[in-house]
C-alpha positions in Angstrom: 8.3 -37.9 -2.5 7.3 -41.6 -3.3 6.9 -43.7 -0.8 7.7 -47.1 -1.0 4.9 -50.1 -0.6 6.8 -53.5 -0.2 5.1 -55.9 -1.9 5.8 -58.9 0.1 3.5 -57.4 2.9 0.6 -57.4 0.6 0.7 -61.5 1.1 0.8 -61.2 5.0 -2.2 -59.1 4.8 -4.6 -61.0 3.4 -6.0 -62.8 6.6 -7.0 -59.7 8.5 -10.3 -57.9 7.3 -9.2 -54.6 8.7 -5.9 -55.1 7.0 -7.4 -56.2 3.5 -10.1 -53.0 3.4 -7.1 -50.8 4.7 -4.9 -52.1 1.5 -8.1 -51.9 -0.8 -8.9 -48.1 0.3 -4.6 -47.5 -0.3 -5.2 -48.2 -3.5 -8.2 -46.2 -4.2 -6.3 -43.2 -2.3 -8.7 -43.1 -0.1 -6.0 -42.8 2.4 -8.3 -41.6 5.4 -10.2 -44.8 5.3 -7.0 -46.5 5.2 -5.7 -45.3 7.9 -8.9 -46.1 10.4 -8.7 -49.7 9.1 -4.7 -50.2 10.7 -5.4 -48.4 13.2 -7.9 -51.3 13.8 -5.7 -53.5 12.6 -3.0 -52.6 15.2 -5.4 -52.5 18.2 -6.2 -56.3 17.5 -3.0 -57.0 16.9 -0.3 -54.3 18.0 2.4 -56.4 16.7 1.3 -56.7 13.5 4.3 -55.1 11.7 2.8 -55.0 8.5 -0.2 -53.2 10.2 2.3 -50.5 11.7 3.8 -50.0 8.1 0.4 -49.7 6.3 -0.8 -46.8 8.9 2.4 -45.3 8.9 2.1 -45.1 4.9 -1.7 -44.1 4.9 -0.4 -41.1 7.4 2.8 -40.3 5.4 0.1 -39.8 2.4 -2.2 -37.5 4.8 1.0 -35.5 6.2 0.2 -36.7 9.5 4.0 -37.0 9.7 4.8 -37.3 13.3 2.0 -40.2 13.2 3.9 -41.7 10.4 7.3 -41.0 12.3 6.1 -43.2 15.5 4.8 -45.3 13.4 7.9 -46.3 11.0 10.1 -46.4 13.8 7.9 -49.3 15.7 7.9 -51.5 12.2 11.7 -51.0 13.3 11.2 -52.0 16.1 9.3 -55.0 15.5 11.2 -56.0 12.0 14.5 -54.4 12.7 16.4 -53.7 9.0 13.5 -53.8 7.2 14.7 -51.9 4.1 11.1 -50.0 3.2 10.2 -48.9 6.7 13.7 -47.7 6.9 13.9 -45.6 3.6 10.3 -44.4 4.4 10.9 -43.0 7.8 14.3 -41.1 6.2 12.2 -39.9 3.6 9.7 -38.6 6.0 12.1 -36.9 8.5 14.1 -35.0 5.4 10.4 -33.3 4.5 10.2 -32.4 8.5 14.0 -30.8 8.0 14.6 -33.4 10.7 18.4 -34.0 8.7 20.0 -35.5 11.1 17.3 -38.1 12.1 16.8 -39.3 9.2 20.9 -40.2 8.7 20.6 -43.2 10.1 17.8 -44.7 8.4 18.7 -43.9 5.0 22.6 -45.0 5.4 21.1 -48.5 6.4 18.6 -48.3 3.7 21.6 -46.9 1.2 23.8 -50.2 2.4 21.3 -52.7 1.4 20.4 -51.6 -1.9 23.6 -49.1 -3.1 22.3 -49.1 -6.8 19.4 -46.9 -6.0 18.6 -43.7 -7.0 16.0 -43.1 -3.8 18.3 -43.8 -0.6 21.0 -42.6 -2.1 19.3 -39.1 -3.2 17.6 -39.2 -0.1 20.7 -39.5 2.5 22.5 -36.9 0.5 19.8 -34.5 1.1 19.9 -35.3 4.9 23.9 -34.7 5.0 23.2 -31.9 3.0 20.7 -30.5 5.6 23.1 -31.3 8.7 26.0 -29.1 6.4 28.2 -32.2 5.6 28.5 -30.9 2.2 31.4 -33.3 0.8 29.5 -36.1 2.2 26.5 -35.6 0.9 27.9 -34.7 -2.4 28.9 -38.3 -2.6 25.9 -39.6 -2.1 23.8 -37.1 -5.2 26.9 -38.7 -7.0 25.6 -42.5 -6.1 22.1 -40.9 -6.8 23.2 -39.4 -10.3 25.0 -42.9 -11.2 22.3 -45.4 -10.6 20.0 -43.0 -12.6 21.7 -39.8 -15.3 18.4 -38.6 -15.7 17.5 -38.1 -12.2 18.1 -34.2 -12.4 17.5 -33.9 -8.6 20.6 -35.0 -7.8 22.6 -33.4 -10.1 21.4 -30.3 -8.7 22.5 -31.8 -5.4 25.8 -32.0 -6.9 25.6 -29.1 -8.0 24.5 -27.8 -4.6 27.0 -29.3 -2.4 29.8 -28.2 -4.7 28.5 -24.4 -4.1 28.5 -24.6 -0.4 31.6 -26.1 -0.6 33.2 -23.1 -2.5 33.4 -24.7 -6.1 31.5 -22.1 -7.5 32.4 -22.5 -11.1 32.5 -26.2 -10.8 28.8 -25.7 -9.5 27.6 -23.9 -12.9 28.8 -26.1 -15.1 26.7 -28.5 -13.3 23.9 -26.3 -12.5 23.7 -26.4 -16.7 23.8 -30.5 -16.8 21.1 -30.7 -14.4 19.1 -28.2 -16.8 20.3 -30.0 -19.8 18.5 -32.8 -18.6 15.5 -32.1 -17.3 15.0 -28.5 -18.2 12.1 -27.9 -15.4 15.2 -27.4 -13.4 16.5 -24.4 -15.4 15.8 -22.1 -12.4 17.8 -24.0 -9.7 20.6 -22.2 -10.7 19.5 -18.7 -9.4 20.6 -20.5 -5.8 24.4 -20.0 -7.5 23.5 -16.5 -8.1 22.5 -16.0 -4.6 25.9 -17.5 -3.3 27.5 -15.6 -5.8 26.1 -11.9 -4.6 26.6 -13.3 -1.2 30.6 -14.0 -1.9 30.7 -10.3 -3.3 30.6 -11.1 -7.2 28.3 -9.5 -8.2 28.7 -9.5 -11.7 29.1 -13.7 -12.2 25.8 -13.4 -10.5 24.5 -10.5 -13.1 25.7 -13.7 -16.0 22.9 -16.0 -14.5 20.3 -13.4 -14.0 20.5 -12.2 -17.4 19.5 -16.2 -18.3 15.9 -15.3 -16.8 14.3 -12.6 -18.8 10.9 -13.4 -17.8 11.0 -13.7 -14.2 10.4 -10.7 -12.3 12.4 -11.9 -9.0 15.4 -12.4 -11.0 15.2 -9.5 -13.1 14.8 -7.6 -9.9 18.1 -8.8 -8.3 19.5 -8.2 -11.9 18.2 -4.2 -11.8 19.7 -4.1 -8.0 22.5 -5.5 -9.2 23.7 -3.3 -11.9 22.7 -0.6 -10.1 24.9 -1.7 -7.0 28.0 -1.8 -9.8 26.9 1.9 -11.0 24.8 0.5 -14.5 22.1 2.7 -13.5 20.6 3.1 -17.6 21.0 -0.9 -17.8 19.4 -1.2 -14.5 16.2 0.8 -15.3 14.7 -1.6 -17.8 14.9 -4.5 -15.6 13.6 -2.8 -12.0 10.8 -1.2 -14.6 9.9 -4.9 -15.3 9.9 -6.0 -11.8 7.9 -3.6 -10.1 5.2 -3.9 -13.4 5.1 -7.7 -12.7 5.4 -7.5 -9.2 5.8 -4.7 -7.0 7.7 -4.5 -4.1 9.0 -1.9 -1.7 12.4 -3.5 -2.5 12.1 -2.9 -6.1 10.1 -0.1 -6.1 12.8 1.5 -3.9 15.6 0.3 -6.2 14.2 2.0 -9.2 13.6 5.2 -7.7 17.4 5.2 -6.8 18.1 4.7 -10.4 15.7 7.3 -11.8 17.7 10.0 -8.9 21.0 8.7 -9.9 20.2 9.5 -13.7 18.6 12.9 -12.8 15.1 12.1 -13.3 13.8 13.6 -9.9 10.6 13.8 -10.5 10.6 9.9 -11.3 12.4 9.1 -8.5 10.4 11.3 -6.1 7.1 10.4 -7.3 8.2 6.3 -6.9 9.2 7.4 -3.8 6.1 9.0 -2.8 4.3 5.7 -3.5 6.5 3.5 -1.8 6.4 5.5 1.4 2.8 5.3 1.5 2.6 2.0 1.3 5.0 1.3 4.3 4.6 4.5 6.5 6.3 3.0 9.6 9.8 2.9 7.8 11.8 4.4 9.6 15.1 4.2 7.0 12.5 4.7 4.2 11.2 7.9 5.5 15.1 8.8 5.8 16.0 8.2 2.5 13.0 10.5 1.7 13.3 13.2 3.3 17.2 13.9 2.0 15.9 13.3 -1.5 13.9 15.7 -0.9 15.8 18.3 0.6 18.8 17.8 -2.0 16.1 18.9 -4.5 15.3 22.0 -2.3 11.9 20.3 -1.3 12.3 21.5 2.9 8.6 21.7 4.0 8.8 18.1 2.3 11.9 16.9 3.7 10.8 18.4 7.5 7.7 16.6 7.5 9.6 13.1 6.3 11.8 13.8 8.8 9.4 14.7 12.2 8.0 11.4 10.5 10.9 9.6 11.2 11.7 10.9 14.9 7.7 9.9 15.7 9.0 6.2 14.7 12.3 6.9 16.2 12.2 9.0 19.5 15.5 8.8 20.2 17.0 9.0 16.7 19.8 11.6 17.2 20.1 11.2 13.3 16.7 11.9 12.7 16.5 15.3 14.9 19.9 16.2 13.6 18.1 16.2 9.8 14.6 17.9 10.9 16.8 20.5 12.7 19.1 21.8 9.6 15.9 22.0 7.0 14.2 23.8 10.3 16.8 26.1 9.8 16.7 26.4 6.3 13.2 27.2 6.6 14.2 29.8 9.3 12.3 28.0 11.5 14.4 29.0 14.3 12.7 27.8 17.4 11.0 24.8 16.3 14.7 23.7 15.0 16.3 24.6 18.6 13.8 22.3 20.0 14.8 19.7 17.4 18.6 20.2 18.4 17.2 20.0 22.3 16.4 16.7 21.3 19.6 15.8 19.7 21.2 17.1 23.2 18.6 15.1 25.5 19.3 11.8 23.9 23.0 11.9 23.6 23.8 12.6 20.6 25.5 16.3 20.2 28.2 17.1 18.2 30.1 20.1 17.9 28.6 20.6 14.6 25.1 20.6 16.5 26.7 23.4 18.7 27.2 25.8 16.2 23.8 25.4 14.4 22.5 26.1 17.9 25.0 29.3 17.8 23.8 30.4 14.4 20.0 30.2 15.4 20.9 32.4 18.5 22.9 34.2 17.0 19.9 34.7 14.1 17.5 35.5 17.2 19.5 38.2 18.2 20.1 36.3 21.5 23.4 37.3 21.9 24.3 36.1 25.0 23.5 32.3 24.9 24.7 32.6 21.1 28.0 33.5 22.4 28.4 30.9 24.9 27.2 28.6 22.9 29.9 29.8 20.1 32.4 29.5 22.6 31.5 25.8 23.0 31.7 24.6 19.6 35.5 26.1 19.6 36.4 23.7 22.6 34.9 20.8 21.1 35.9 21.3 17.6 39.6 21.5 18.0 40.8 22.5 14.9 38.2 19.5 13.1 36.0 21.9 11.0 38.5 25.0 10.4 35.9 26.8 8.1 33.0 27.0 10.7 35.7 28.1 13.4 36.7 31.0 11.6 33.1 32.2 11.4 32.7 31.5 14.9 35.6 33.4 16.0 34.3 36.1 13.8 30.9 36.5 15.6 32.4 36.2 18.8 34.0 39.7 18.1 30.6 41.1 17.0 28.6 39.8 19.2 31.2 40.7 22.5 31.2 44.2 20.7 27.5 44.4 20.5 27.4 43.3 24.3 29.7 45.9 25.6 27.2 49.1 24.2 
């Protein structure tokens, strides 16, 4: 951001002392000194305008921005319209993100000189900022037209057109603004962004594929094609990514890949690693623990999953996982207290009902088996027909064994 120095005020300046040594230290960039020297200036004199500016400019260059704010605005108010104080203060409220402050400013600055690239780029970035996105494409258009190599505002075209919905209008301009200053080649991974974000995916694969050598795009290219079922074409990328820079994201997303192309042990051991480095995910530790018991891995998958239920106490989910590897481990008890958990927090189902059945039943505790048998049939109601007819079938052993 350049901020303007009028040069008319250097020739009111030249009578005060403070004033000269504060203009003299400006232009050594010694911008410290040049503040205290206004700020001396303005105490002798506090309607010295040009003293306000000077301070205001020596704090703009110090980021002492809300000092430079007060500051502008009291040159306004002591030399209303004045055209550098104006564009300054706009310039200074669009790097606060304070949009629609600095409107005003830069449309009076804008009006007096319309040929200019600065108020012009300027005001369109504080329209774009308050969302007026067709208005402040006109105004990166006036920016664009008083200078066509001022790639900023091209990609403010370019910009506004995307939040406006022109999204292929937006690329072709997204590749003008690189075409001319090619520093800007990477503003157009914002269009991918807005292009995963309106669900099309692959026209944001097209730009991501541009960036071979930058790991955050190749990771949204991996997730990506994995999301659109190119696991093998997804690998190379994610592989890249987490190399360059590893993530729990991409880390995660390649381990998917790796499970989805049946390399578990891949996928497992990625997994391992990215667990360990954030042990209080809760989803993470989810996603672990049924990898691992879909490769047979229970005393794994259990302790993922009691994990899980010390992060979430009241996960119904979570107990409803720990309880059917519990039972696949013939853990019987420690599973019942898992299911008592499931019960406790609200969360039973009738399918809950007739694991508790079938760990009764297991215990030979025929009598709470059966009732609990019994149950599941009056909440399933016809909804799992395979697990009802086994029911029903050790209803009629189990009432047998009762009546001996």
């Amino acid at each position: 951001m350049n901020l303007l120095l009028p040069g008319v005020l250097f020739l009111l300046l030249q009578a005060g002392d403070q004033n000269a040594q504060g203009l003299k230290a400006l232009e050594e960039q010694r911008y410290a000194d040049a503040a205290a020297h206004f700020q001396k200036a303005i105490e002798a004199d506090p309607k010295d305008y040009s003293a306000h500016f000077h301070f205001a400019l020596a704090c703009s260059f110090l980021e002492r921005d809300e000092e430079a704010i007060l500051s502008y605005r009291k040159v306004l108010e002591l030399k209303p319209g004045l055209y550098e104080a104006e564009l300054n203060l706009g310039m200074v409220l669009v790097r606060n993100r304070r949009f629609a402050e600095a409107v005003e400013p830069l449309r009076a600055a804008h009006e007096k000189k319309p040929g200019e690239v600065r108020p012009a780029y300027y005001l369109g970035e504080a329209l774009f900022g308050t969302e007026q996105f067709a208005e402040a494409e006109k105004f990166y258009q006036a920016a664009a037209a008083a200078d066509p190599k001022f790639g900023p505002a091209v990609v403010g075209i370019a910009r506004a057109k995307a939040r406006q919905g022109q999204l292929d209008e937006a690329a072709a301009v997204y590749q003008n603004a690189s075409a001319i200053d090619p520093s800007l080649k990477e503003a157009v991974l914002e269009l991918a962004a807005i292009y995963e974000a309106s669900n099309q995916p692959r026209k944001a694969i097209e730009i991501y594929r541009q960036f071979p050598e930058n790991p955050a795009a190749r990771e949204r290219l991996g997730d990506l094609l994995v999301k659109v079922g190119e696991d093998a074409e997804a690998v190379p990328h994610l592989e890249f990514a987490v190399k360059n820079s590893p993530t729990a994201a991409n880390r995660l997303a390649l381990a998917q890949a790796y499970l989805r192309l049946k390399q578990p042990e891949k996928g497992i051991s990625l997994l391992a690693e990215v667990v360990a480095s954030e042990p209080a995910n809760y989803d993470l530790r989810m996603f672990y623990g049924r990898t691992l018991r879909d490769q047979k891995d229970y005393q794994g998958a259990a302790r993922q999953f009691l994990e899980a239920t010390k992060l979430k106490n009241d996960s119904a989910e979570a107990f409803s996982e720990l309880a059917v590897v519990l039972i696949l481990l013939d853990a019987y008890p420690q599973a019942l207290g898992a299911l008592d958990r499931v019960q406790a927090v609200g969360g039973e189902k009738p399918g809950h009902v007739y694991f508790r059945a079938v760990i009764l039943d297991r215990m030979k505790q025929y009598e709470p088996a059966l009732a609990a048998y019994q149950r599941f049939l009056t909440m399933s109601e016809g909804k799992s027909p395979n697990e009802e007819f086994k029911a029903r079938q050790r209803i009629k052993v189990i009432q047998k064994e009762l009546r001996r």
